[in-house]
Steps between C-alpha positions, in 0.01 A plus 500: 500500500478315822203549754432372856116369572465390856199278542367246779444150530284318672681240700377197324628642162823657646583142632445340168716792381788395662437155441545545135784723584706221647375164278613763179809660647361854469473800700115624588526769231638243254153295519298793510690629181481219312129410590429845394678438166295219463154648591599801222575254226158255568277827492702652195482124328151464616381842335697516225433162415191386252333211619788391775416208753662465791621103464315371780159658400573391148599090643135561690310612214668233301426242732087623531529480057648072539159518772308619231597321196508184706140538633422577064622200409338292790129632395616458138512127554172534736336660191635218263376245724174653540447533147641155408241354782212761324569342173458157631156626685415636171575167325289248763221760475449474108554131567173501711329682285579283241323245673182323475299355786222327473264371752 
């Protein structure tokens, strides 16, 4: 079954419209078909989908998780060589104490 929807444009849009139209070879309703198409299958992929990313949030998220794990291991080592330098502290402190002045 075939149907007719008549819709506007604003100019803008109906200029990129026929920009499209041309660079792909394709008639106005062609585009509008096949970006139509597409919308129908992200939203049907999108809601029937468990857990689906769209691959650029998923490269962003993945990117902010290297961020993350990077900044771990940086105040790993900041913790090792804190605790390394506490030890020593620790060390030159029973030293002292070890010690016997006299006057």
């Amino acid at each position: 079954m075939k149907g007719v929807i008549s819709f506007r444009l604003e100019p803008s849009l109906l200029e990129e419209l026929d920009r499209v139209s041309k660079e792909e070879g394709k008639t106005r309703t062609g585009v509008i078909k096949e970006a139509i198409r597409y919308y129908l299958q992200h939203i049907h992929r999108k809601n029937s989908s468990e857990g689906f990313v769209p691959f650029l949030e998923y490269k962003k998220v993945n990117e902010e998780l290297k961020d993350a794990l990077r900044r771990i291991s940086e105040l790993e080592a900041k913790v090792a060589e804190l605790s390394k330098e506490n030890e020593h502290l620790r060390k030159e402190a029973g030293r002292e104490k070890k010690r016997r002045w006299f006057f």
